[in-house]
Structure formats: structure tokens, C-alpha cells
C-alpha positions in Angstrom: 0.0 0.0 0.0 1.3 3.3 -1.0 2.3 5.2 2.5 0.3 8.4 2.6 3.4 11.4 3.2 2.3 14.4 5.6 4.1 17.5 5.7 5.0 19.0 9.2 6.7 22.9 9.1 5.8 22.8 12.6 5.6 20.5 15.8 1.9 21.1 16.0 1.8 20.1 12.2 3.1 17.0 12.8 0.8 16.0 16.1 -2.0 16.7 13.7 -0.5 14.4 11.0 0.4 11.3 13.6 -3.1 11.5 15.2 -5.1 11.4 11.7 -3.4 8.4 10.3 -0.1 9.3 8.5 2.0 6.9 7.1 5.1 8.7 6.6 6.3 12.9 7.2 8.4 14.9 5.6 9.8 18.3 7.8 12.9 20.7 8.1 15.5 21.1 10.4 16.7 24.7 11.1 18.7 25.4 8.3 19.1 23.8 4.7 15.1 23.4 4.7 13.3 24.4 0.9 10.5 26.1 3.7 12.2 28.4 5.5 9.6 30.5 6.2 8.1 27.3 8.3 8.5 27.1 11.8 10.8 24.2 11.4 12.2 22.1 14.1 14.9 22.6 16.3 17.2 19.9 17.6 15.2 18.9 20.9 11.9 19.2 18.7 13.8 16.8 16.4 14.7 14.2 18.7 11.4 14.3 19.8 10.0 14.3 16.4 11.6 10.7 16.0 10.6 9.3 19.0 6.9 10.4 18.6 6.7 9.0 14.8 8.8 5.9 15.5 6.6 4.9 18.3 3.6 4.8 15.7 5.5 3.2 13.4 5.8 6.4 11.4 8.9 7.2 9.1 10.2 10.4 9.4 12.0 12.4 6.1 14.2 15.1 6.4 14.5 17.9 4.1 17.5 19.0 3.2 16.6 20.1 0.0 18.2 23.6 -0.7 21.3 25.4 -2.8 24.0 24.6 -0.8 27.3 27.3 -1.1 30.8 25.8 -0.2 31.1 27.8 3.2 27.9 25.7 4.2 29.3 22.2 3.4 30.8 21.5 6.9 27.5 23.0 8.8 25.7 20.8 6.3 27.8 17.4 6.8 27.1 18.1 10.4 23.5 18.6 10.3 23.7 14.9 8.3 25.4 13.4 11.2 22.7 14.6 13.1 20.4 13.0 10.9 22.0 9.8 10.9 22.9 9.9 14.9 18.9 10.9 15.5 17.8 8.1 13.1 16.0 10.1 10.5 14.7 7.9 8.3 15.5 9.3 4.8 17.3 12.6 3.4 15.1 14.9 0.9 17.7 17.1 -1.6 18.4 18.3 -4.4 22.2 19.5 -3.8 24.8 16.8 -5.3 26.7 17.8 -2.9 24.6 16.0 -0.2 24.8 12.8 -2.5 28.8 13.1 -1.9 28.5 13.7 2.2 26.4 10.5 2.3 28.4 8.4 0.1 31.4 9.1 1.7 30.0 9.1 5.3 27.3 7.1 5.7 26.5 5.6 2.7 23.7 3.5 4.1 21.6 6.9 5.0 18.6 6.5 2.8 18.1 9.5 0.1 15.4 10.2 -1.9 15.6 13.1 -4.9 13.6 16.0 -3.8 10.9 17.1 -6.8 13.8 20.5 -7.2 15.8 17.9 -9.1 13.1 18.0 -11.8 13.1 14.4 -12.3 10.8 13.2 -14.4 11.4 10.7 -16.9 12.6 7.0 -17.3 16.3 8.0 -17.6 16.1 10.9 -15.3 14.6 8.3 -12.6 17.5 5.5 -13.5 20.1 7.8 -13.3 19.3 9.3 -9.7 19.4 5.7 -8.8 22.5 5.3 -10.0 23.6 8.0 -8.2 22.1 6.3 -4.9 19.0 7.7 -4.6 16.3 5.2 -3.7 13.3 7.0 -4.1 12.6 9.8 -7.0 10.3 12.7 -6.0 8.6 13.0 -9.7 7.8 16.6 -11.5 4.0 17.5 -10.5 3.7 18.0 -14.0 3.6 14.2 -15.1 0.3 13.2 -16.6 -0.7 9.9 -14.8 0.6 7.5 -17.6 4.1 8.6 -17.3 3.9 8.5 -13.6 3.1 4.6 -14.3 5.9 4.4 -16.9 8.4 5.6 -13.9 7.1 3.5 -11.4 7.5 0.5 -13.4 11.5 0.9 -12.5 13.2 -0.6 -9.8 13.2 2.2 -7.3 10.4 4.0 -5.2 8.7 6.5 -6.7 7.2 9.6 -4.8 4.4 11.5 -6.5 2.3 14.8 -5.0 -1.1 14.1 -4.8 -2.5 17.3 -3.1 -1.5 20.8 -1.9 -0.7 24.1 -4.2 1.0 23.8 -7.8 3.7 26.2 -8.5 3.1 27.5 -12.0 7.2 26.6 -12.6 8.5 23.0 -12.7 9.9 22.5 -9.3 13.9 23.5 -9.3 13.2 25.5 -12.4 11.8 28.6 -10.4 13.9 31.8 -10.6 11.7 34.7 -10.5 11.7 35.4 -7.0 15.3 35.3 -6.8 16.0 37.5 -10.1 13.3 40.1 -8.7 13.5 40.0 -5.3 16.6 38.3 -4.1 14.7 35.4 -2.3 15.4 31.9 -3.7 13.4 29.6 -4.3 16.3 27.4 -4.6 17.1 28.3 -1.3 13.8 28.1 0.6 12.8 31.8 0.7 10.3 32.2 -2.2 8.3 35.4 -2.2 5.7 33.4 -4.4 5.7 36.2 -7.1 3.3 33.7 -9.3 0.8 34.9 -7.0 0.9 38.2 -7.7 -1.0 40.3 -10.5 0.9 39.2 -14.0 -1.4 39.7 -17.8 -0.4 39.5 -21.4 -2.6 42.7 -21.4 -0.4 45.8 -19.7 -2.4 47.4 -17.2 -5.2 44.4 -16.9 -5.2 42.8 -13.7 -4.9 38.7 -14.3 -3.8 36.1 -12.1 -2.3 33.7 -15.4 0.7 32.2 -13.3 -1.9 31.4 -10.5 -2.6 27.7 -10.3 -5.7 26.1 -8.0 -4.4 23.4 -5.4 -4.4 20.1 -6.5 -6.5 17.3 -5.5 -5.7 14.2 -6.9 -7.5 11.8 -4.7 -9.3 10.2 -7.3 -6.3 9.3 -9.0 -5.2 7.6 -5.6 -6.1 4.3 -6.7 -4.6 4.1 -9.7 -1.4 5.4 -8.5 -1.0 3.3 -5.9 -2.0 0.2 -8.2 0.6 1.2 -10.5 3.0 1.3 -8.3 3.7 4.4 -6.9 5.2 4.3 -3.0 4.4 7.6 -1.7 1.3 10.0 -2.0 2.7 13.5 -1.2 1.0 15.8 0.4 2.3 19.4 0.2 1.9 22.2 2.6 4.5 22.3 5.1 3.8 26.1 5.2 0.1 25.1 6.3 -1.5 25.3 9.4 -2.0 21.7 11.6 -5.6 21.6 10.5 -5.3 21.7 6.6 -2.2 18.9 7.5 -5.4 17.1 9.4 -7.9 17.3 7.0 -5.6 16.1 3.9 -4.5 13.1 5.8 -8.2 12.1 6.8 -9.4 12.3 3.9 -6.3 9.9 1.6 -6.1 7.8 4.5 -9.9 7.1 4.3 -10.0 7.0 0.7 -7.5 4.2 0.6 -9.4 2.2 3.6 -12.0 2.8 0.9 -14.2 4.6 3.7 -16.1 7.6 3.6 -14.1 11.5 3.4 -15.6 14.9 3.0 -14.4 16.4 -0.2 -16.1 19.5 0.6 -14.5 20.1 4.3 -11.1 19.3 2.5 -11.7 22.0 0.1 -12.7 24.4 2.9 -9.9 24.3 5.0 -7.5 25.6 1.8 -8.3 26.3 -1.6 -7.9 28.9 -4.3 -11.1 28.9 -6.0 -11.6 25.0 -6.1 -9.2 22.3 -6.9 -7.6 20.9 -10.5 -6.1 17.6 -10.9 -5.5 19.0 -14.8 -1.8 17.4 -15.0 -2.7 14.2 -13.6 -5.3 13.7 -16.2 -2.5 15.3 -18.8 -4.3 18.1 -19.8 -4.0 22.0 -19.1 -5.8 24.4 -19.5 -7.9 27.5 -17.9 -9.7 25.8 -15.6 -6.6 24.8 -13.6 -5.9 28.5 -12.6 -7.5 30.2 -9.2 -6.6 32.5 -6.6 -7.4 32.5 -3.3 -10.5 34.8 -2.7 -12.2 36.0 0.4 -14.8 33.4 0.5 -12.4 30.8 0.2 -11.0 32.7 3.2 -14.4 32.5 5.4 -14.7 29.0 4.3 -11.7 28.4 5.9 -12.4 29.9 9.1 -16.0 28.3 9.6 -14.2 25.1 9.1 -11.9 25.6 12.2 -13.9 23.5 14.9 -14.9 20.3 12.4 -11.4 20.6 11.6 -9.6 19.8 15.0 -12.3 17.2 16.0 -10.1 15.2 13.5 -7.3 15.0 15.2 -8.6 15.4 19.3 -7.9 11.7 19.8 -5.2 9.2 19.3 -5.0 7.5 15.6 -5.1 3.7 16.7 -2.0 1.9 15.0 -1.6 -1.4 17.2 -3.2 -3.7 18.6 -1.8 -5.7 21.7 -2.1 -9.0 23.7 -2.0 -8.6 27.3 -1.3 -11.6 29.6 -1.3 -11.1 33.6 -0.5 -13.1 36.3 -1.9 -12.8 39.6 -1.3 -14.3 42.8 -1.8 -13.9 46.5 1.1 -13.1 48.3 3.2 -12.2 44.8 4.1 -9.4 43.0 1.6 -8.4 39.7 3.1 -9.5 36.2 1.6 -8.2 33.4 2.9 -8.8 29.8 2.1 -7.1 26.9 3.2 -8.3 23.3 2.7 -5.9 20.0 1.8 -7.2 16.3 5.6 -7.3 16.1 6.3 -9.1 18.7 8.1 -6.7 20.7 7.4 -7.5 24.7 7.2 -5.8 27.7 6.5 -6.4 31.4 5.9 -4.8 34.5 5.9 -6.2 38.0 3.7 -4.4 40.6 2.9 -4.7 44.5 2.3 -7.8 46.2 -1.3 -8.6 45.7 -2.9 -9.6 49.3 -5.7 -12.0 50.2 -9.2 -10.9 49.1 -11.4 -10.3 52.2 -14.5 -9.4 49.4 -14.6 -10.0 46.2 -11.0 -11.1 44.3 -9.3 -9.8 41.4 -11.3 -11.9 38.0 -10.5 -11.3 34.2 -13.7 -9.3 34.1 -12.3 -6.8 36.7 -8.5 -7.3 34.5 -10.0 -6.2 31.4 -12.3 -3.5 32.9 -9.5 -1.3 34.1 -6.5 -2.5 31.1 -8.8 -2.2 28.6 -8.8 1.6 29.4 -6.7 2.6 26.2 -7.9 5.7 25.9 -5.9 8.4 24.3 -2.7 6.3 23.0 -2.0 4.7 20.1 -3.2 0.9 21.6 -5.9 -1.0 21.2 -6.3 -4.2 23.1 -7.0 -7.3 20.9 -7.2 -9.9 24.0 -6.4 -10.3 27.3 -5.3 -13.6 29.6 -5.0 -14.5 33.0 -3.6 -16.7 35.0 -5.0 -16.2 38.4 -4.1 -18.5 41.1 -6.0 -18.1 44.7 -7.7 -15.2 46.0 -5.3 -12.1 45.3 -7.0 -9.0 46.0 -5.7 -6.0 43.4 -6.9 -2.5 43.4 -8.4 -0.6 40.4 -5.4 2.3 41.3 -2.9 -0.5 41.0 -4.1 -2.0 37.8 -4.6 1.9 36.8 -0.7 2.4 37.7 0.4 -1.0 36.1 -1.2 0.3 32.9 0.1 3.6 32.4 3.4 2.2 33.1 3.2 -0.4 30.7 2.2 2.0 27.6 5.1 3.9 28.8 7.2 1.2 28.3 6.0 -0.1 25.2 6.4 3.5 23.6 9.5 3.1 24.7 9.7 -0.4 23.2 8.6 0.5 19.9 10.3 4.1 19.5 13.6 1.6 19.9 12.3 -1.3 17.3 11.7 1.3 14.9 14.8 3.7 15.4 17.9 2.6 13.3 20.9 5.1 13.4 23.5 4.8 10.9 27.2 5.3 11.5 28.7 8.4 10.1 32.5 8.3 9.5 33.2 12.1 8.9 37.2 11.7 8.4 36.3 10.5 4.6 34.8 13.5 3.8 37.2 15.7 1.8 36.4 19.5 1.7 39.9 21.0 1.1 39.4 21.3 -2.7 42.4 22.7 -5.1 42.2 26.4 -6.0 41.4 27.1 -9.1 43.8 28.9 -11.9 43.2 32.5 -12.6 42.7 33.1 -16.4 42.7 36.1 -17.9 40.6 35.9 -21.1 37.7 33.4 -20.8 36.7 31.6 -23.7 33.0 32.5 -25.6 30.2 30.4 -26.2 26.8 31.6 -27.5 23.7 30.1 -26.8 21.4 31.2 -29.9 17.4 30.6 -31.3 18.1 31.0 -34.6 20.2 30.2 -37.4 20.1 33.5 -38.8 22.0 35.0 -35.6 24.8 33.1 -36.9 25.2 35.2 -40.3 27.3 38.0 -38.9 29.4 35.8 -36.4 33.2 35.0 -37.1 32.0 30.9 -35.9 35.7 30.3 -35.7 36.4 33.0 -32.6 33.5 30.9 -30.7 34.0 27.8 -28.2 31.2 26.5 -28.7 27.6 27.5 -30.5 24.6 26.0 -28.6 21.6 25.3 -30.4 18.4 23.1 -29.5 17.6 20.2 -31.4 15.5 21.5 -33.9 18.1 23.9 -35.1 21.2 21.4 -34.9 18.9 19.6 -37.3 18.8 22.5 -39.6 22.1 23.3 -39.0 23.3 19.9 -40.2 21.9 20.6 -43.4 24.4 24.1 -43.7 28.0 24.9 -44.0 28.3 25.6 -40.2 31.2 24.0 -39.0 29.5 20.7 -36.6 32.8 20.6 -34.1 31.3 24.0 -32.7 27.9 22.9 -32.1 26.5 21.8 -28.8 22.7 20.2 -28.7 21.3 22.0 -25.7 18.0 18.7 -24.7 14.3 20.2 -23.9 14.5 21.3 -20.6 11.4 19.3 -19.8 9.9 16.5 -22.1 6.9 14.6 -22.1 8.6 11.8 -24.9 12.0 11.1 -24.4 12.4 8.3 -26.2 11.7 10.8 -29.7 14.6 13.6 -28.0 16.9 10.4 -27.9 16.2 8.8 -31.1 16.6 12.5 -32.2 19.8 13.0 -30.6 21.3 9.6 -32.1 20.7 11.0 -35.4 22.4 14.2 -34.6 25.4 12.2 -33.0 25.6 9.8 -36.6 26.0 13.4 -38.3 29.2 14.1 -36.7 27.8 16.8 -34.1 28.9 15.1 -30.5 28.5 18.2 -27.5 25.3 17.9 -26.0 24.7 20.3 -23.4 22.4 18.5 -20.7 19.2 20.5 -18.8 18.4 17.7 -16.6 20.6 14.5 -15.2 18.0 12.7 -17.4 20.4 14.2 -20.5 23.7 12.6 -18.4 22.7 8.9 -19.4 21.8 9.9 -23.3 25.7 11.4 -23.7 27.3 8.4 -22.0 25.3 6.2 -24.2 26.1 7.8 -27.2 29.7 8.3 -26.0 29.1 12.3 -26.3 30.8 15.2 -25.1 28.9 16.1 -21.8 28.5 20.1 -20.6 25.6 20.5 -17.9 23.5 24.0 -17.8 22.5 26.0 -15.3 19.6 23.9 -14.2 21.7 21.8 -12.5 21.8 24.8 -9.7 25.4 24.4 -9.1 26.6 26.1 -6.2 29.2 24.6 -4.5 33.0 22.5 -5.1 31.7 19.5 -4.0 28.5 19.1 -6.6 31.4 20.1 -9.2 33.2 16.9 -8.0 30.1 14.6 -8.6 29.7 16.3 -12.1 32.9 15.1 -12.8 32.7 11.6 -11.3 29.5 11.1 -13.9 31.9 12.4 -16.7 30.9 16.1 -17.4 33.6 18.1 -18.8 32.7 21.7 -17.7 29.6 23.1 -15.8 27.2 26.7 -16.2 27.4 27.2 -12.1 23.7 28.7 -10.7 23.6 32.2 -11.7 22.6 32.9 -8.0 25.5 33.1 -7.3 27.5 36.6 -6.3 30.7 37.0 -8.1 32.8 36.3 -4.9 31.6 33.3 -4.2 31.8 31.8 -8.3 35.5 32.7 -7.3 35.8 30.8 -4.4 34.4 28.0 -6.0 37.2 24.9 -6.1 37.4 22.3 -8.7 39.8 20.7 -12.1 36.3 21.1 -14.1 36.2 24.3 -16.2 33.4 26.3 -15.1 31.6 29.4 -17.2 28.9 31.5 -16.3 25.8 32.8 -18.0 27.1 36.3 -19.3 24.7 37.8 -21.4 21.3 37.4 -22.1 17.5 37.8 -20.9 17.5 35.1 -17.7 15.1 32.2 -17.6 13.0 33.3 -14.4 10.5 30.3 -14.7 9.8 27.4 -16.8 6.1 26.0 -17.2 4.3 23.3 -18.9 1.2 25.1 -18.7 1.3 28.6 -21.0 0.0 31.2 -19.2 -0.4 32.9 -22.7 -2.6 30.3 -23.9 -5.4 30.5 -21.9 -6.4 34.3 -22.8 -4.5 34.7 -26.3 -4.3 31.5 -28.2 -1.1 30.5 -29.9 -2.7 32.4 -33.2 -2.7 35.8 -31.6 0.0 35.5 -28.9 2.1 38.2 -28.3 5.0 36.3 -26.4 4.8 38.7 -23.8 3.0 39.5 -20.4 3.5 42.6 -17.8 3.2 42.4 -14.0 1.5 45.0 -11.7 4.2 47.9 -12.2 3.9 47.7 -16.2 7.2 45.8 -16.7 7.7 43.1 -19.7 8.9 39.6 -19.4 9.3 37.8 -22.9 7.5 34.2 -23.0 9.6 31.8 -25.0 7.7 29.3 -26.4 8.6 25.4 -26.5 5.3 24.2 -27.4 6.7 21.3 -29.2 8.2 20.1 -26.3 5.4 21.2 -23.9 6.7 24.2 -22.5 7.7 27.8 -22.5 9.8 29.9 -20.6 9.6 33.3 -18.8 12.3 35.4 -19.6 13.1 38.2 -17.2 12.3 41.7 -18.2 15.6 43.0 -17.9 19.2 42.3 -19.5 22.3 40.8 -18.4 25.2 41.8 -18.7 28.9 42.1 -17.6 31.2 42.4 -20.4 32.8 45.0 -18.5 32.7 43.3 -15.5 34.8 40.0 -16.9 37.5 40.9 -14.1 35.0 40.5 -11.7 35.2 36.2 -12.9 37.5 34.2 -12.5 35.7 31.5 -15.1 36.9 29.5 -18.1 34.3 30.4 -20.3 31.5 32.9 -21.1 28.1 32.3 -22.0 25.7 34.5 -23.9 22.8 33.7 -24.6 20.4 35.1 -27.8 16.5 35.2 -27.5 15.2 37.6 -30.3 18.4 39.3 -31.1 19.2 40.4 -34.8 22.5 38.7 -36.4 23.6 42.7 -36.1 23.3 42.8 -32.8 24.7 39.3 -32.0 27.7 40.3 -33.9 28.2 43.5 -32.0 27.7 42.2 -28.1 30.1 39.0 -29.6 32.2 42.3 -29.9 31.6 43.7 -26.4 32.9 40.8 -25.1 35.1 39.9 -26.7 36.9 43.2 -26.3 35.3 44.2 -22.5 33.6 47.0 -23.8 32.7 49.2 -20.9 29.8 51.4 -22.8 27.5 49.2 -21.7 23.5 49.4 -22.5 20.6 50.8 -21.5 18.1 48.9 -19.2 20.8 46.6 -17.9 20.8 44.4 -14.8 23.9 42.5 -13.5 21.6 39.8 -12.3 22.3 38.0 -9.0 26.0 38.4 -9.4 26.5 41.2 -7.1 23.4 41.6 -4.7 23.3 37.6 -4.0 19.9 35.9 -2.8 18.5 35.9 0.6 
């Protein structure tokens, strides 16, 4: 049965979730956590954390699931051996770094890919198990047969089955960090989706507002297919949403009765969708949250913590007493797991009245009340006329619960050893170069016409154009294939890519770890982009281990710390070019424009323009930020290998003359220029 996955940002979250049924939780420590803004849990709350979810038989998942910079590696192996010390169940993340801590220190810690890694196909999936994850957290994008498809492969799949959709694929998300320096990447989103944005200027629209998803019709199916883990999101949510989500999937797969209708109360914007689930998109999926859904909300308050006012029942024990005049109590109690325990009370006397029976035994150990027991049956062996009080059978009780908590919390808890002498964070400094080399990332052939090709490292091109290109006197040792950034058939963007390869062409610049498996395959040169997020020395050493030559690091970066950054892999930047803030497989254009009239274009609250590059064939477009960047007289500022610049609607003029800039440092510069992230960092 697929384990139903509560999120807890808070210790009053997570009582909610034990006491409702949960399965499984997912929650953050103090730091490294993608929901900062959650209360979170400190070390004591932690420690307690395990004990309470172990006692129930509950797994407990860490999330560790944010950028990590090199200064933070040696806070964040700690915060591992915590993990692994505490006997956390599982690690959430996204960082390769992490991956490297664990498999050098305590390799058998279980870690699962958080959904930032944008997994979410066949080779995606296979690859993060080769990299030692055991569970994949799959893009909530996936239409339900893919999800099948993934789930077919021999490692657990994870799959969110209800809470809020971001508009951007999960790990894909830079708008809040490029507008307001708060990371997504790094648990501080400012949830600018959420905010007035319109392909009309000066119409107020909500198109990168998603409703919540509800997918618990599809729960059946899922689970039948093979999914492990229904996800619920929310760990920014309140303990009764946490209740009412777990109520309802835990009922639905007892196949009992749940109230659709309360659930939708407690949080939603508008309603709920489960458009991607049923692989289609479209307006209906989009909502804000409104005042009504607001009242809604508050009216449901007192239904809402009946839920969870009384213990969940998980197990159901045997109790055997033995009683004798003139001898202490004994009373055993065994769980379904056979775990024992035993406690020994007073000396029973001689019954003047009535004598102890197993009617009066089971009256007063019966009384289970608010715990997590149950009793299945109860024996006796009861030898004379023993006399035992209800306070001592009342006492003998208590303390045997206690004991079986205690029992259980130590079945269930498995630490692993962490070994942190292996762990190697004294990386070589990198060689200073003076002139980095240039690549150009470009969206049209025709930007190529006034480029000397023969200056450029490298000229990156999608697969549609490489096609093209093949069919032209451009020189093929140049060209990169830069993969879909998200694909709903990889099979056709391999087959593609193999005929590309036979052509001569053999750089393929990968957007996902799915992309890492198709170079090896076809024995290709393998550059990753910035979507790997990048941030630190030690994810640059598990690049290299899979057999990338050189890396785009996360342009969240700040110059300083892209200089501190330690590894034998060249590294470039992106230099130039109108950022990729978000990335969508639902077109917020499409809804209100159609593709016959779109304008590629839409304008938040203050008036400001943010190009919409469209990937339709793939399933996607991007949002491109409204502003440029660019640094070519900043290039002392980097100590990088190479340059990228990257060409949206550009004419081959003016591709030509920024080529120029940088090639020269031109300080002149341009109007309506941003330097991106490089100097002002992220929160």
C-alpha cells in the first residue's frame, strides 16, 4: 500500500498528522530546509519528532533540500550526522553535494531526490538511482501514464497528490530570486506567481496562478501502478489543513467515507484541479485565493480539530497477567511485532471481598484511551484469591504503555554510523585566467550570419536547429545540442539526438541528469546547464565523477563566491542574455490569447515586460526576465573558463556587436541593464 506522506513545518503540524493516520512525514530542520519561512524544528523538537513517529511506526523524512554554497558544506555534513545519529529515516535534496557527504560518510543513510531535481522521466529516474537515490520525487507536471511508466522501474517512486502547484517546474523557479533576491532554490520564495501578472499591460490577471491540487481520485490508480508515496504538500500550512488532507487519503484508501467538501474548505484557491494528472491544461486549472475561500476556511476551524482530538489507533496488543496472593503483579504485553514488555507491581494480598477476575483485568487494562493501543485480547492466570486494586491496575497500565512506547520508538529507530574523516572538503584552488573563452547560446540560425564561428568555443543550439544546422556549411565541431528542458517523450529527444550524433555533431549540453545517461550512451561530449543549480565545489566533483567536462554554475550566485568556488572542471557562467525566471508546462499565454494571436509577452502590476519563450513542441515555454544581463565590463569581476551569452530575439547585427563587447570588455555598456544576481546575491 502506497504510504500516505504528511508535511509538518511545525511540531503542531506534525501531532496533527500522527493523530489522523499518516504513514510517513516529511519536515525541516533549522537550516538547509526548501520552507524556510516554516517554523521548522529545532534539535530537541527533532529528537522528539523521532521518537513520537517511530513509536507509531511512522517514518520520518528530512529535508534537506536547498542550494547549498561551499562555506555551508561543513555545517551541512554536520546537520547529516545529526540526521544519521537521530535516526531520521530518509534525506530529501536536491544538492549533489549531499549525495557526496552520504556516500562518503554514511552511505547506508537512505536519500530520496527532492521534486527540485526535476526528475521526471525513465532516464532521469534511472540515473538518480545510479547515483544512490532510492526514491525519486517526480515533476508535478507528469500526466498519470508517465507516472506509471516511472514507477515500473526498480526504485520507489514519490508523486504529489495534493497541496498548491507552483506554476514553474519544481527546481526551475527563478523569479523570485532575479526580482527580489529570495530563492526559491534556497527556501525563501516570495511566491511572485501569485501576484498580478497579464499578457494585457495594465489588466489585472492572475495567469501564473494555479488552483491546489487534488488528486485523490487518482489515488487508486497510483498506488496500483506502483507508486510508494502520496505527497501531500503544505509544510507552510497550518495543523488543521495537515489534518484534513490526511483524513481524507487515509480514508479514501481504507475505501471509507471522506468529506471532499471540508477538505476544500480548509485551503483552496477557488476549487481544486487535478488537470496534469489527467494530462491536460488548461484555464480551468488556474485560481486565486478569494475572500470566500477565506471564510470558508475559518467556519471550518472546529470540524477541523475534531479530526485529530484523539489518538490515531495503529496497534493492537495482547495482554497476559498473572496474579497471585502473596506475589508481585506481572503483566505482559506483546505488539503485532512481537516486541514485549513487562511490569511487575505490589504484592497482591488476600481478598477479604470480592477477588481480582479477568472481568475486573480487562475492565481497568482495557482503558486505552488516548494512545495509540488497542487491546486485541487479554489472559489470565489467576491463582488463589489475590485482592488488586483498580489504582494498581490503573498504575500498572500507564506504566506499561510507557514502556511499550519506549519499546517501539527503539524497534523502529535505526541510526547509521557516520565516518566524517572521509569526507574531503579541502578542494584545489582554481587557476586564474585572464581571457575566458565564448560560447553563445542562440534561437536562430540566422544570428549566426554575422558571427566570425571560428572566434566561438562552442555555439549552442536546440535540437530543432542542430537539425537544420546539419543541413548548412556551419562547422559541426562547434555545435552543442542543448535537450528540452522538460519532455513529455524522451524516447523521440533520444532517437533525435542519435541521429544528430551519426551526423558528426557530439556536445550535448544536458538540462536535466536525465540528458547525463543519453551522452554516455552515445559516447558524447557532456556540458551540464544552469539547471543543474550548481553552487558549490563538491556538486562540481560529482559532475565530474558522472563524466561532465565543464559546468554553467547557478547564476545565484554573487561574483565572490563563483571565485571561491574549487574544482579541475572548467566552469563558465551565463554572461549575457535575458534570464530564464521560470519554466512551465502550462502557457500562461494560452489561456487568454491563443497561440494564433499570442504576443510572447506579459506585464506584471508595475507595467514591466517579461518575454514568454515558447517550447510548445516540447510542452513548455519559458519566462524570460524583463531586464538584461550583462557584464562584459565586468569579466574581471570572474574568475571563469568560459562565457556564455545567450540570444532570444536578437538580430545577427546585434549578435555580432555584443560578440564584440565581449570579446573586447567594452565598458559602454546598455541601457536597461541588470547585472543579475551576481553582485546583490539571494537571501
Amino acid at each position: 500500500m502506497a504510504e500516505i506522506l504528511a508535511p509538518c513545518g511545525s511540531p503542531e503540524a506534525l501531532n496533527a498528522a500522527l493523530r489522523t493516520g499518516a504513514d510517513a512525514v516529511y519536515l525541516g530542520g533549522e537550516s538547509f530546509s526548501a520552507r524556510q519561512n516554516a517554523s521548522n524544528f529545532s534539535y530537541e523538537e527533532l529528537k522528539k519528532a523521532v521518537f513520537d513517529c517511530h513509536v507509531r511506526n511512522v517514518k520520518l523524512y528530512l529535508a534537506i533540500n536547498t542550494m547549498i554554497t561551499d562555506e555551508q558544506l561543513e555545517k551541512c555534513a554536520k546537520f547529516i550526522e545529526t540526521a544519521c545519529k537521530l535516526g531520521i529515516d530518509g534525506l530529501i535534496t536536491q544538492d549533489l553535494a549531499l549525495v557526496e557527504i552520504v556516500r562518503c560518510c554514511c552511505p547506508n543513510m537512505e536519500i530520496h531526490s527532492s521534486t527540485q531535481m526535476t526528475v521526471h522521466t525513465p532516464r532521469g529516474a534511472l540515473t538518480a538511482k545510479n547515483l544512490g537515490f532510492s526514491r525519486v520525487v517526480l515533476s508535478r507536471e507528469l500526466p498519470y501514464e508517465i507516472i506509471a511508466e516511472i514507477s515500473k522501474l526498480p526504485l520507489e517512486t514519490e508523486v504529489f497528490i495534493h497541496g498548491a502547484l507552483c506554476m514553474s517546474v519544481s527546481g526551475q523557479c527563478y523569479m523570485s530570486a532575479v526580482i527580489g533576491s529570495r530563492s526559491a532554490n534556497r527556501g525563501l520564495c516570495a511566491q511572485p506567481c501569485r501576484l498580478p501578472m497579464s499578457p494585457v499591460k495594465g489588466k489585472e490577471d492572475y495567469v501564473l496562478s494555479l488552483k491546489d491540487l487534488c488528486g485523490i481520485d487518482f489515488a487508486d490508480r497510483l498506488e496500483n501502478s506502483g507508486v510508494s508515496s502520496l505527497k501531500i504538500e503544505g509544510r507552510m500550512k497550518r495543523p488543521e489543513y495537515v489534518a484534513s488532507a490526511v483524513n481524507a487519503y487515509k480514508n479514501k484508501s481504507k475505501h471509507e467515507d471522506y468529506d471532499l467538501s471540508l477538505l476544500e474548505s480548509v485551503f483552496s484557491r477557488s476549487g481544486f484541479t487535478d488537470g496534469y494528472l489527467k494530462g491536460k491544461t488548461g484555464r480551468e486549472m488556474f485560481g486565486t485565493r478569494t475572500k470566500e475561500d477565506v471564510a470558508a476556511s475559518s467556519k471550518a476551524l472546529p470540524r477541523l480539530h475534531e479530526l485529530y482530538r484523539k489518538e490515531y489507533k495503529r496497534s493492537k496488543i495482547k495482554i497476559h497477567c498473572s496474579i497471585e496472593e502473596n506475589k508481585p503483579i506481572e503483566i505482559t504485553a506483546a505488539d503485532e511485532n512481537g516486541i514485549k514488555v513487562s511490569v511487575v507491581g505490589d504484592v497482591a494480598q488476600t481478598a477479604i471481598n470480592r477477588s481480582c477476575d479477568e472481568e475486573m483485568l480487562k475492565k481497568h487494562l482495557s482503558k486505552l484511551g488516548d494512545t495509540i493501543y488497542s487491546l486485541e485480547n487479554l489472559t489470565a492466570d489467576i491463582n488463589g484469591r489475590p485482592a488488586v486494586s483498580a489504582s494498581q491496575l490503573n498504575s500498572a497500565r500507564r506504566e506499561l504503555m510507557q514502556k511499550m512506547d519506549m519499546a517501539r520508538s527503539e524497534f523502529f529507530t535505526h541510526t547509521v554510523p557516520f565516518d566524517g574523516d572521509k569526507l574531503f572538503l579541502d578542494f584545489p584552488k582554481r587557476q586564474r585566467f585572464s581571457k575566458p573563452e565564448i560560447r553563445i547560446s542562440i534561437n536562430s540560425l540566422r544570428q549566426l550570419d554575422l558571427v566570425d564561428i571560428q572566434s566561438l568555443d562552442m555555439i549552442i543550439m536546440p535540437l530543432s536547429l542542430a537539425e537544420k544546422a546539419t543541413e548548412q556549411s556551419i562547422n559541426i565541431d562547434k555545435i552543442a545540442i542543448s535537450m528540452p528542458r522538460f519532455t513529455f517523450n524522451e524516447k523521440d529527444d533520444f532517437d533525435r539526438l542519435k541521429k544528430l550524433k551519426e551526423t558528426g555533431i557530439n556536445k550535448i549540453m544536458c538540462t536535466n541528469i536525465a540528458h547525463i545517461s543519453m551522452g554516455k550512451d552515445l559516447n558524447m561530449e557532456i556540458h551540464t546547464d544552469f539547471g543543474f543549480n550548481i553552487a558549490n565545489s563538491l556538486a562540481l566533483k560529482s559532475l565530474a565523477q558522472m563524466n561532465v567536462k565543464d559546468a554553467i554554475v547557478s547564476f545565484e550566485l554573487k561574483a565572490s563566491q563563483i571565485n571561491r568556488l574549487c574544482s579541475d572542471m572548467p566552469i563558465g557562467i551565463v554572461a549575457y542574455g535575458k534570464l530564464s525566471l521560470m519554466l512551465t508546462a502550462n502557457c500562461p499565454l494560452k489561456q487568454s490569447q491563443g497561440c494564433d494571436k499570442c504576443e510572447k509577452r506579459l506585464f506584471d502590476r508595475t507595467g514591466r515586460e517579461f518575454p514568454v519563450k515558447c517550447s510548445k513542441n516540447y510542452g513548455y515555454v519559458e519566462i524570460l526576465n524583463s531586464e538584461l544581463l550583462y557584464t562584459a565590463d565586468k569579466l574581471n569581476d570572474f574568475n571563469v573558463d568560459f562565457l556564455r551569452l545567450d540570444f532570444y530575439d536578437e538580430t545577427s547585427e546585434r549578435v555580432r556587436d555584443i560578440v564584440s563587447m565581449y570579446e573586447s570588455g567594452d565598458s559602454s555598456g546598455l541601457e536597461k541593464i541588470t547585472r543579475g544576481l551576481y553582485y546583490r546575491g539571494v537571501k
